[in-house]
N, C-alpha and C positions, 0 to 999 in steps of 0.2 A: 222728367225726373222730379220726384219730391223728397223733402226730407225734415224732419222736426227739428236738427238743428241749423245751425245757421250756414254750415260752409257744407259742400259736397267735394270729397276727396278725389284729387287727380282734376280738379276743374275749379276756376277761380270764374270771379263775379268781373263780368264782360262792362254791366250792364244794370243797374237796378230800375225797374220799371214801376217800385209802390205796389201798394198792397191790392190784392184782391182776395173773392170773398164768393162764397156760392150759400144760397140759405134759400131754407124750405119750411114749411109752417105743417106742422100732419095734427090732425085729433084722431084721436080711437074712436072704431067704431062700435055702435052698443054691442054687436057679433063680438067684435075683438075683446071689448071688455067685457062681455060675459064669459066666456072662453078662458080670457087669461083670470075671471076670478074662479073658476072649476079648477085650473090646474093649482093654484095658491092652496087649493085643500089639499093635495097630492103632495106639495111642497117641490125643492129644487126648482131647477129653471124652468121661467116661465117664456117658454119659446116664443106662443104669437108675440109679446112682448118684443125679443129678444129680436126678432127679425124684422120688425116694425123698425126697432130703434136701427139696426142692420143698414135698413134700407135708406133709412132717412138721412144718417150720418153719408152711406153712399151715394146719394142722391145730390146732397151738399158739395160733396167731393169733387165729383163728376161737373160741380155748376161752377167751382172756384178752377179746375182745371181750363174749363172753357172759357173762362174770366181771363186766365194767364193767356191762353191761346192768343187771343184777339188782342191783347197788348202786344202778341209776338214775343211772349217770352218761350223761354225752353224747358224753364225750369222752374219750381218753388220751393224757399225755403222758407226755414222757421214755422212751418204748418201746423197750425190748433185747429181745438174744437172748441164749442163756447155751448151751450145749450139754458133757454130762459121758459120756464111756462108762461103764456101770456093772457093763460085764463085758463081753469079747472080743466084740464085735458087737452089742451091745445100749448103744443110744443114748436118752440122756435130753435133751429138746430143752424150756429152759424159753421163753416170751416173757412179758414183765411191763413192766408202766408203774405210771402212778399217775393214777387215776380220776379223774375230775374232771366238775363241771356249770359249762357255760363259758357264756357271754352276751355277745351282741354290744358292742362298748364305744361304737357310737355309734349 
């Protein structure tokens, strides 16, 4: 279970296990940004784009879930996204919550 705010309804906090955190670092590739500057002349979404970023926020997702796993939590709450460039094309995309083992409350 995840969730951006802090509590999850019908289940109370057993258990907080600290934060965890999945991050992936992507650059475009010269295909990809050639590509997505053709469709810029087209205008509207820019898909390769779109699905780059898609995958990488997924990607993150997928590494912060695994993160909670192996603490043995069941659940995260408070889940963001945080994203830094850390140099002309090269993207740091973090996602993080805070672990938790949740129990039905009734």
């Amino acid at each position: 279970m995840t969730t951006t705010t802090f509590t999850l309804d019908g289940f109370r906090v057993k258990r907080n296990l600290g934060v965890v955190r999945g991050i992936t670092v992507r650059s475009r590739s010269i295909f990809g940004t050639v590509g997505a500057s053709l469709q810029t002349l087209v205008g509207g979404n820019i898909t390769l784009f779109t699905e780059l970023c898609e995958k990488t926020r997924g990607e993150a997702f997928e590494m912060m879930l695994r993160h909670a796993q192996e603490m043995g939590a069941n659940a995260v709450i408070g889940v963001r996204y945080d994203a830094t460039e850390v140099m002309q094309g090269v993207t740091e995309v973090l996602c993080y919550g805070t672990a938790i083992v949740a129990e039905p409350t009734g």
